[in-house]
C-alpha positions in Angstrom: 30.1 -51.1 -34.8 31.9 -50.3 -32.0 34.2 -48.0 -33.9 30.8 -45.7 -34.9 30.1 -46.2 -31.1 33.4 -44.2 -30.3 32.5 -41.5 -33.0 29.0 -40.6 -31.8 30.6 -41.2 -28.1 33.7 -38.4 -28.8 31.5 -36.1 -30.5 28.7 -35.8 -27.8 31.1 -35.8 -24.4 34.0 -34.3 -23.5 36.4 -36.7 -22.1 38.1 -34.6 -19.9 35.3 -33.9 -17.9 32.7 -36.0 -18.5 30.2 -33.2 -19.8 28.6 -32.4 -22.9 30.8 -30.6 -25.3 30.1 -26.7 -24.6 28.6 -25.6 -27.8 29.9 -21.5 -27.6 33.4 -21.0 -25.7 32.3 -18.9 -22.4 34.0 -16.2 -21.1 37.1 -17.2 -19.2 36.2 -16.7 -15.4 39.4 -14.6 -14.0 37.8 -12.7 -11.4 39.0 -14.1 -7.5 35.5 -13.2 -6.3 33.9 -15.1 -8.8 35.8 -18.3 -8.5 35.9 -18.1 -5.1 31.9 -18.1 -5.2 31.0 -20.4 -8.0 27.4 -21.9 -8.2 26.3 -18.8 -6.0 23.9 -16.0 -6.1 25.2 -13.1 -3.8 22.9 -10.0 -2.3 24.3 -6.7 -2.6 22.8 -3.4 -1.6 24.4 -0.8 -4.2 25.6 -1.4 -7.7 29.4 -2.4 -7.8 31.3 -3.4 -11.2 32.4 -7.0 -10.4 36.2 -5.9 -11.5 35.1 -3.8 -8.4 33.8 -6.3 -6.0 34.8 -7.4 -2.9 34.1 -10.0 -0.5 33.4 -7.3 2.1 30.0 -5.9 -0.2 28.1 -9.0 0.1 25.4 -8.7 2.6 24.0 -11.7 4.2 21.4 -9.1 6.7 19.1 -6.6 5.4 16.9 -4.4 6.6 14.0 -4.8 4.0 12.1 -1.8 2.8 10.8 -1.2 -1.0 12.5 2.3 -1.5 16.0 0.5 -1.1 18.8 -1.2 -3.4 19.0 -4.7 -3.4 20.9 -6.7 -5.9 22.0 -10.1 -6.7 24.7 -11.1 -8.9 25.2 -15.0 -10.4 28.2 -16.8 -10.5 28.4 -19.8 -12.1 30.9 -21.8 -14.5 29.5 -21.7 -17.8 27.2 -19.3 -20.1 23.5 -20.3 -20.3 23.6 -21.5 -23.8 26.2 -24.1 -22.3 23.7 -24.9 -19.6 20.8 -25.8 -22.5 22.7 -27.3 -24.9 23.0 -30.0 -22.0 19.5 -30.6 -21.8 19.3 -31.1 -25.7 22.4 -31.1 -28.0 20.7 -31.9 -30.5 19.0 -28.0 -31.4 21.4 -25.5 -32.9 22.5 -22.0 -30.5 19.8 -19.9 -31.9 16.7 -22.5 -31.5 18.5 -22.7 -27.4 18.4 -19.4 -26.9 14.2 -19.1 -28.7 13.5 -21.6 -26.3 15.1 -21.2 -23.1 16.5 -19.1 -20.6 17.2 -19.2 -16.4 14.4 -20.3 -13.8 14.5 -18.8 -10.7 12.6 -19.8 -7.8 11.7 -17.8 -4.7 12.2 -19.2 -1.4 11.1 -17.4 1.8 11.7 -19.5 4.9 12.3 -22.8 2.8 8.9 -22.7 1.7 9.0 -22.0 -2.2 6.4 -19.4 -3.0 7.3 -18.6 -6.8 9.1 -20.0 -10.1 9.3 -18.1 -13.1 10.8 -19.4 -16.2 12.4 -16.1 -17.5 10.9 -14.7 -20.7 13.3 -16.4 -23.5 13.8 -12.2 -24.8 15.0 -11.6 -21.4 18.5 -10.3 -21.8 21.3 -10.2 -24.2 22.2 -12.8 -26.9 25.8 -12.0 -26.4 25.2 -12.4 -22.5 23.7 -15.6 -22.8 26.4 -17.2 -25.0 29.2 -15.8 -23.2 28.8 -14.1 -19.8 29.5 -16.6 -16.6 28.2 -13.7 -14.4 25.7 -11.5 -14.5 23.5 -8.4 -12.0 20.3 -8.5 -11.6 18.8 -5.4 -9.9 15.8 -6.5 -7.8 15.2 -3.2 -6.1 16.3 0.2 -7.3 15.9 3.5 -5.4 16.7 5.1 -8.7 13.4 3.0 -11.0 16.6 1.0 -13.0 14.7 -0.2 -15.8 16.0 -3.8 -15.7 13.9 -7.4 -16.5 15.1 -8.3 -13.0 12.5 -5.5 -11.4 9.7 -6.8 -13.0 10.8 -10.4 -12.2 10.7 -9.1 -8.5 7.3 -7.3 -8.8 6.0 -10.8 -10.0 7.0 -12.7 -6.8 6.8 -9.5 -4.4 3.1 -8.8 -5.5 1.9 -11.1 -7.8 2.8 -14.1 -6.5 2.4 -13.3 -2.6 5.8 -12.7 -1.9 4.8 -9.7 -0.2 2.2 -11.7 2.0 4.8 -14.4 2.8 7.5 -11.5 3.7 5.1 -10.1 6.8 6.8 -8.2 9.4 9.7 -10.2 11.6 12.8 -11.9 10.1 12.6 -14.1 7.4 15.4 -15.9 5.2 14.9 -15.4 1.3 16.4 -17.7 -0.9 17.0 -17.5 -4.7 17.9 -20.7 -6.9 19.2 -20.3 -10.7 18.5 -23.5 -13.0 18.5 -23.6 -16.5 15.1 -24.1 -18.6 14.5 -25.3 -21.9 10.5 -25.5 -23.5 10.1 -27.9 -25.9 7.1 -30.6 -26.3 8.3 -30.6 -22.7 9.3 -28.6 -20.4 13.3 -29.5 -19.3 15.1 -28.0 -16.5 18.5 -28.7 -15.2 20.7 -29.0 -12.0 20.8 -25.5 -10.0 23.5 -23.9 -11.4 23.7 -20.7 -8.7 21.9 -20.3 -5.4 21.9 -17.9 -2.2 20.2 -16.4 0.8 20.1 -13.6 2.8 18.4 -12.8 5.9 15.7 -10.3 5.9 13.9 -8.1 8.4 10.9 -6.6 7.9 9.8 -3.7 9.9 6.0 -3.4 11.4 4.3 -0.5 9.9 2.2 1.9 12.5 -1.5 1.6 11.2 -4.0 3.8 12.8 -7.6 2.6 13.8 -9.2 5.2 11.3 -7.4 3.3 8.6 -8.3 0.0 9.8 -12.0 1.1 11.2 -14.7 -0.7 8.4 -15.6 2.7 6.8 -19.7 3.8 7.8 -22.0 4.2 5.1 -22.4 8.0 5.1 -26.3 9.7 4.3 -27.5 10.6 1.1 -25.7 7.4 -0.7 -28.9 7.0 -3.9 -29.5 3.3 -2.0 -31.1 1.6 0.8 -29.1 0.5 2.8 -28.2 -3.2 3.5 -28.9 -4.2 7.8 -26.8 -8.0 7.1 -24.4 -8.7 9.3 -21.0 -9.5 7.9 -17.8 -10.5 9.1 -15.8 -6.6 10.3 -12.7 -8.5 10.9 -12.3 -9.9 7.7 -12.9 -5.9 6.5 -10.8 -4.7 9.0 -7.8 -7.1 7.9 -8.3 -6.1 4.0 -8.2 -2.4 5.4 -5.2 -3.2 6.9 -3.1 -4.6 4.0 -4.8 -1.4 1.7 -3.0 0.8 4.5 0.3 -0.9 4.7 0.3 -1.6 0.7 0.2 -4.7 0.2 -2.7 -4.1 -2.4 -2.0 -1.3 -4.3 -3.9 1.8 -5.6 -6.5 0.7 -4.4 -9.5 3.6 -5.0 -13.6 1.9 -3.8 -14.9 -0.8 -2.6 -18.9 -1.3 -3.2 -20.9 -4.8 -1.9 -24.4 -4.4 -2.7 -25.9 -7.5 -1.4 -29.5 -8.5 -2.0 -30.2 -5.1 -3.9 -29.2 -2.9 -0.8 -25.8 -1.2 0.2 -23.7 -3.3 2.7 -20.8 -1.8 2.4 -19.1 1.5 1.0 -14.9 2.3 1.1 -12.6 5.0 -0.4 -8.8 4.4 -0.2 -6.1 6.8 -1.9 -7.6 10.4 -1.1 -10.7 8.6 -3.5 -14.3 9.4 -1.9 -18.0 9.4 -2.9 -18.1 12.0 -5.6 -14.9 11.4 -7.1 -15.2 10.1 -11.0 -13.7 7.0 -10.9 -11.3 6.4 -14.3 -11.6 2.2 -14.6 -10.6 1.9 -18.5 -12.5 -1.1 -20.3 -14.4 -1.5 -17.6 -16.7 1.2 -20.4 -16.9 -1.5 -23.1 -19.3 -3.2 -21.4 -21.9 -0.4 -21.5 -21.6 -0.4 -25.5 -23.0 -4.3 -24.9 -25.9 -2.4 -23.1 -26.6 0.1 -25.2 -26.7 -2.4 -28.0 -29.2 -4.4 -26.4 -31.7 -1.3 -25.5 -31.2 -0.3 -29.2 -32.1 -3.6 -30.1 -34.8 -3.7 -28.2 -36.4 -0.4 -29.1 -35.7 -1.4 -33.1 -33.2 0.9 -33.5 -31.0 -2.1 -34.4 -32.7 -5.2 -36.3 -30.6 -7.4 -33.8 -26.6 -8.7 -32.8 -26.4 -10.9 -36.1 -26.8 -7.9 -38.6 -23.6 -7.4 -40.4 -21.5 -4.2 -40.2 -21.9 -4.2 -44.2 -25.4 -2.8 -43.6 -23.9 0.5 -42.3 -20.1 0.7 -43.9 -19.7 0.2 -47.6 -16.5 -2.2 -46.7 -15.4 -2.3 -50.6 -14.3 1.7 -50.2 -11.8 0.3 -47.3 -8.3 -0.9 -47.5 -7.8 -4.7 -47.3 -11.2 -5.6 -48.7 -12.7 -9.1 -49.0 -15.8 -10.8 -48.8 -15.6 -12.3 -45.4 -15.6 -8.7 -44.1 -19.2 -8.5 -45.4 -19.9 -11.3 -43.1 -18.1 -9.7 -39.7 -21.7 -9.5 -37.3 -22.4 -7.1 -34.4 -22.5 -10.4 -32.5 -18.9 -11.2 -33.5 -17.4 -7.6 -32.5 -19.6 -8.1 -29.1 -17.8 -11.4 -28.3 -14.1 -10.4 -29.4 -14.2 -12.7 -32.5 -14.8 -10.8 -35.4 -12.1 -12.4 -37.2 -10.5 -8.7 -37.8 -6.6 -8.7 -37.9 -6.5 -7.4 -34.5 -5.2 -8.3 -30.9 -4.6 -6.1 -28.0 -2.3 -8.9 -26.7 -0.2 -9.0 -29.3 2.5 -5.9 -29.9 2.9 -6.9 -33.4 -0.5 -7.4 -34.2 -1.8 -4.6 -36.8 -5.2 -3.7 -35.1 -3.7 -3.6 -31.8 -5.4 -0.7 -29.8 -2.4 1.2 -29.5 -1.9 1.5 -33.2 -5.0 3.1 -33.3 -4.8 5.5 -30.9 -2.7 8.3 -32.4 -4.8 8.3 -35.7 -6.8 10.6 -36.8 -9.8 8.5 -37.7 -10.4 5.6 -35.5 -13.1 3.9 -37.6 -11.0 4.2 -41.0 -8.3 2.3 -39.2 -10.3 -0.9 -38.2 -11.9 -1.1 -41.2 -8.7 -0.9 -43.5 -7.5 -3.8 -41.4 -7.3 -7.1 -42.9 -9.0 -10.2 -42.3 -7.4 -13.2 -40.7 -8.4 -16.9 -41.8 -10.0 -17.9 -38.6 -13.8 -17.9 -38.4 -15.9 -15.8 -37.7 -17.4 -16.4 -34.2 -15.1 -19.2 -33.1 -11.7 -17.8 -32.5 -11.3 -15.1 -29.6 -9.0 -12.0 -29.4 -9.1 -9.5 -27.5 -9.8 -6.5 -29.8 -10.6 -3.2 -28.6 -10.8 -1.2 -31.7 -14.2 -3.6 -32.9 -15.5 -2.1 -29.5 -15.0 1.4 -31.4 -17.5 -0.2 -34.2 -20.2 -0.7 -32.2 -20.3 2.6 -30.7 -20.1 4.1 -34.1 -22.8 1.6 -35.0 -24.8 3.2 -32.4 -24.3 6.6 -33.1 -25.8 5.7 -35.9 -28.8 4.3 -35.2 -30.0 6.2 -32.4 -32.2 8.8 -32.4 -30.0 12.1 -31.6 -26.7 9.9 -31.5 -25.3 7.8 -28.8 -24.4 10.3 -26.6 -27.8 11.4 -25.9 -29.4 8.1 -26.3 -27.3 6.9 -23.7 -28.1 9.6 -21.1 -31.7 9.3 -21.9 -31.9 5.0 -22.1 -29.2 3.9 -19.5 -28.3 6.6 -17.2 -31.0 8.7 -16.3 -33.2 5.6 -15.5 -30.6 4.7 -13.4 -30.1 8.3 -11.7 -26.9 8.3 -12.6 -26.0 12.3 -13.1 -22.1 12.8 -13.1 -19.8 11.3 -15.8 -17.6 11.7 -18.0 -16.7 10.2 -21.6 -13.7 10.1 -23.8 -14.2 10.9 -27.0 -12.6 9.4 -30.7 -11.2 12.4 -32.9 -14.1 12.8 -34.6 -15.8 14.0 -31.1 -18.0 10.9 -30.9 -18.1 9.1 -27.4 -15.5 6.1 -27.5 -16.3 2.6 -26.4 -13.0 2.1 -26.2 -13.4 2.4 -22.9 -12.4 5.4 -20.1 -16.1 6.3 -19.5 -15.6 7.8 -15.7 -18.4 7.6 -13.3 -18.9 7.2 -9.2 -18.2 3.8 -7.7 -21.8 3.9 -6.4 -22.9 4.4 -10.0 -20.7 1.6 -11.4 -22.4 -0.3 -8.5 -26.0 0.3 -10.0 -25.4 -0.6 -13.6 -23.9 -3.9 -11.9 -26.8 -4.4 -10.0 -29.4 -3.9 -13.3 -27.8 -6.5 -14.6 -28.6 -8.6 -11.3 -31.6 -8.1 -11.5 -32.1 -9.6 -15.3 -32.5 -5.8 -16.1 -34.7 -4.2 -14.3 -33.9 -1.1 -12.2 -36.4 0.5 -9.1 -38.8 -1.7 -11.0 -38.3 -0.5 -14.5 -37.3 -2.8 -17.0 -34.1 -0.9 -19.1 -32.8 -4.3 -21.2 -34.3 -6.9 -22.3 -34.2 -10.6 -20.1 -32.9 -12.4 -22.7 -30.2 -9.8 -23.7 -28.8 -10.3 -20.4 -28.7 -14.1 -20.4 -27.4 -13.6 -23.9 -24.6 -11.3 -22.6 -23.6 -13.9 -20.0 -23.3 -17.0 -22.0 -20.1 -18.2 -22.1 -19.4 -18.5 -25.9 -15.8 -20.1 -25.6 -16.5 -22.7 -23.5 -13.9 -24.9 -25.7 -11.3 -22.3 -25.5 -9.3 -23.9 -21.9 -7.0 -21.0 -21.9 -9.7 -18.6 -20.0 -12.6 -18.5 -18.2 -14.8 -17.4 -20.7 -16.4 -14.4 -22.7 -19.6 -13.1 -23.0 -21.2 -9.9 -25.0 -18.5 -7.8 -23.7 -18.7 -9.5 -20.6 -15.6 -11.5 -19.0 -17.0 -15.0 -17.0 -15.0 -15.9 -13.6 -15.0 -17.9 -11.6 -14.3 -17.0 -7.8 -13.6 -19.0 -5.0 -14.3 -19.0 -1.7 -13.4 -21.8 0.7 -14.4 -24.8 -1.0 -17.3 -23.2 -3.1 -17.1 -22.0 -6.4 -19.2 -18.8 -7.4 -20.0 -18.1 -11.6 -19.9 -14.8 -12.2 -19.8 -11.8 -15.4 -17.9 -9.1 -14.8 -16.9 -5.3 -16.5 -12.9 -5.3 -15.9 -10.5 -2.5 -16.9 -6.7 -1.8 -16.6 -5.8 -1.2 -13.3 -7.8 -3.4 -11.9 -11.1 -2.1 -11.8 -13.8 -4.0 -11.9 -18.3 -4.7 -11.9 -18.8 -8.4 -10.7 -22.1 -9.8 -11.0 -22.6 -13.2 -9.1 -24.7 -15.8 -10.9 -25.7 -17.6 -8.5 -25.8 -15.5 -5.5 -27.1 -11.6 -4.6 -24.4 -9.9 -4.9 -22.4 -7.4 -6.8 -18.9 -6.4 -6.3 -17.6 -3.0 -7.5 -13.4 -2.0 -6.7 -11.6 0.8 -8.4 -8.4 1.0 -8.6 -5.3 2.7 -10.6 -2.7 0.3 -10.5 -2.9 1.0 -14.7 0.0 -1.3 -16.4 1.1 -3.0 -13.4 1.3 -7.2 -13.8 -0.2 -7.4 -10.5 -3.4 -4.8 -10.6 -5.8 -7.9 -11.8 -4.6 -10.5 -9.4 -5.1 -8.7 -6.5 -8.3 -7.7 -6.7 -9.3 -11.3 -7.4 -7.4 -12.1 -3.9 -9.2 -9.4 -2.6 -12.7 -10.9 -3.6 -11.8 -14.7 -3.0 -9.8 -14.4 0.3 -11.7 -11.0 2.0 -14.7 -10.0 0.4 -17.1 -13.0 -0.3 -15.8 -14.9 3.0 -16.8 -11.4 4.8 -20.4 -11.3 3.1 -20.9 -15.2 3.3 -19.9 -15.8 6.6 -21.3 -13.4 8.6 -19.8 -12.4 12.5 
């Protein structure tokens, strides 16, 4: 017994050390610099070849501005498949490498504002077996495409870095452990950590730019005499202006039906035609429900086998005659298609350089989830119901929305996109004026009435903001082309259905209270364009309108 003891002892531990066995021989570390700085993470401000480096380009004081180089390099004494195997020798190099990767947290004045466990693709599979040192460009002045940038823009504006980094000096530190994800989440020691002092210049804002922005003549509303709190406007003005959020394009409250407040950032103003992506799909959900109303459409749970012979497409089986309006209208059609997913077959951008848009999502196969109950995110089903539409009503969508939704509404200057066959896409892209945006928010406020006509049904707008994934925990919830959210605001929570598009544009209609919220913006593929907005709303905007100065 104790023989077998030895065995399992000799082949898990390396005597001579006392550590688990390395599992991949690592690079042997030659460099003076490196050994000299072992377990550290150094700042440098240009890119230098290590065989290059001396101790003389580390910087320890900075100057901080965004249009700069800043670096950091890792030394430590192993490779990172070393490091995991520690936390589980029993999984073989490739299942290490599937599964883990480095953490690095973000300290700025010892207080730890963000930890990211890096993406397991992140870097080379050689690099991670073998390299004891590595760069990773934070900053470039050049746009390096590098992971490390976009691990950056995550703590910088994400993950308020950039709020925690306010003008003075500030010490940021970085620390390097090891992570492996399993039915738990393992990390190790810190394997590499450093700091460097930063200072960070105070930008020259004038009063125009901070000045809460008068509601000009001639806006199409009445406007709103409530009091609200300026300062908390003038402070959001103030971060738009220095950039701290980005892109930023309008910002419409209509409180209580009436216009309380009306600003344009980014050479945007009142007639320009405001581009907020998805935010269009929900407009196909109101169209759907006028149609439905006015019989066009026998209602949301007729199947899409009653206007497409589905046998003539690729991929055909039965459960595609089962795939309802309903289901495309909540994201759950069961359709082989995810926007989320690169590799997914009917993701949107697979569909986009085709010639026929509606030939393409119904060639695509079914999955074996049900229909109703799983959700996806799944842009080209949004295509169906337009085409739906176009079919249905009288003179085509196009003109039946102009007639139905827009000209009840007074809304006179827009712009669609089109598919290839020149039909108006639901896709999303529709482009109209932030005070426009604001009034189809605030028919829905009003359980769809506008200036005292009724445009959609009542029930179709408690039907569009029901939460039908209430089981799912892994959102907030999903409606008939609706997104639910919840906002916070001190230590209330607020319900609320809101149009969203890339960028960070968005239509939020409170639940609860009278209120919509309209902000453009064009910060279009950028991690943080969502998440600042909602700062904008939780920690400005509703504190603003509900606590009033």
């Amino acid at each position: 017994m104790k023989t077998l003891y030895l065995l399992v002892l000799f082949l898990s531990f390396n005597f001579t050390s006392g550590q688990v066995k390395n599992v991949v021989t690592p690079d042997k570390i030659e460099n003076s610099l490196q050994k000299n700085n072992l377990h550290k993470v150094i700042f440098l401000n240009k890119t230098i070849p290590l065989e290059n480096l001396k101790e003389s380009d580390i910087i320890k004081n900075m100057t901080f501005a965004e249009d700069k180089d800043l670096d950091i390099r890792l030394f430590m004494d192993n490779s990172l498949i070393n490091y995991l195997h520690q936390l589980d020798t029993s999984l073989p190099p490739n299942e290490l490498l599937k599964n883990g990767n480095f953490q690095f947290s973000f300290y700025v004045d010892k207080k730890l504002i963000y930890v990211e466990n890096l993406n397991p693709g992140a870097g080379t599979e050689e690099s991670k077996k073998l390299k004891t040192t590595f760069r990773v460009p934070l900053l470039s002045s050049t746009n390096e495409d590098s992971w490390g940038r976009y691990l950056w823009m995550r703590f910088y504006l994400k993950n308020n870095g950039i709020d925690a980094l306010q003008s003075g000096s500030h010490v940021l530190s970085i620390e390097v452990k090891p992570y492996l994800k399993g039915v738990t989440l393992k990390t190790g020691p810190v394997i590499a950590k450093g700091e460097i002092n930063l200072s960070i210049e105070q930008k020259n804002i004038s009063e125009q730019e901070l000045a809460v922005q008068p509601i000009k003549p001639n806006s199409g509303w009445a406007t709103s005499n409530e009091k609200y709190d300026t300062e908390k406007i003038r402070t959001l003005n103030r971060k738009i202006a220095e950039n701290r959020f980005r892109d930023i394009t309008s910002i419409i409250i209509v409180k209580n039906g009436k216009l309380l407040l009306e600003e344009y950032f980014s050479k945007s103003g009142r007639d320009s035609l405001q581009d907020t992506r998805s935010v269009g799909k929900s407009f196909s959900s109101a169209l759907m429900g006028i149609a439905i109303k006015e019989g066009y459409i026998k209602n949301e749970n007729q199947k899409i086998s009653e206007f497409y012979d589905l046998r003539k497409f690729k991929e055909y089986s039965p459960k595609k005659d089962s795939v309802t309006l309903k289901s495309l209208l909540t994201m759950s059609s069961g359709f082989n298609g995810n926007d989320d997913d690169p590799d997914s077959p009917g993701n949107e951008e697979n569909m986009y350089p085709l010639d026929n848009w509606m030939k393409f999502v119904l060639d695509l196969p079914m999955t074996e989830n049900k229909i109703g109950k799983y959700w996806a995110y799944f842009t080209a089903g949004v295509v169906v119901t337009g085409d739906i539409l176009d079919q249905s009503a009288p003179k085509g969508l196009e003109n039946y929305a102009d007639k139905k939704l827009f000209q009840p509404l007074g809304i006179k200057n827009y712009k669609w996109q089109y598919t290839p066959q020149h039909k108006i896409s639901m896709a999303g892209g529709l482009r109209m004026r932030s005070l426009d945006f604001a009034k189809f928010g605030q028919l829905y406020q009003n359980n769809g009435t506008f200036n005292g006509n009724t445009i959609i049904d009542k029930n179709w707008i408690k039907k569009s903001f029901t939460n039908y994934f209430a089981e799912n925990k892994e959102f907030e919830g999903y409606g008939y082309l609706f997104w639910r959210k919840i906002y916070k605001a001190g230590d209330k929570n607020f319900e609320a259905y809101q149009c969203s598009g890339n960028g960070g544009n968005k239509i939020i209609i409170f639940k609860e209270i009278p209120l919509v919220i309209v902000i453009t913006a064009k910060a279009y593929n950028r991690s943080y364009a969502h998440s600042q907005v909602e700062k904008m709303v939780q920690e400005y905007l509703l504190p603003a309108v509900l606590n009033d100065k």
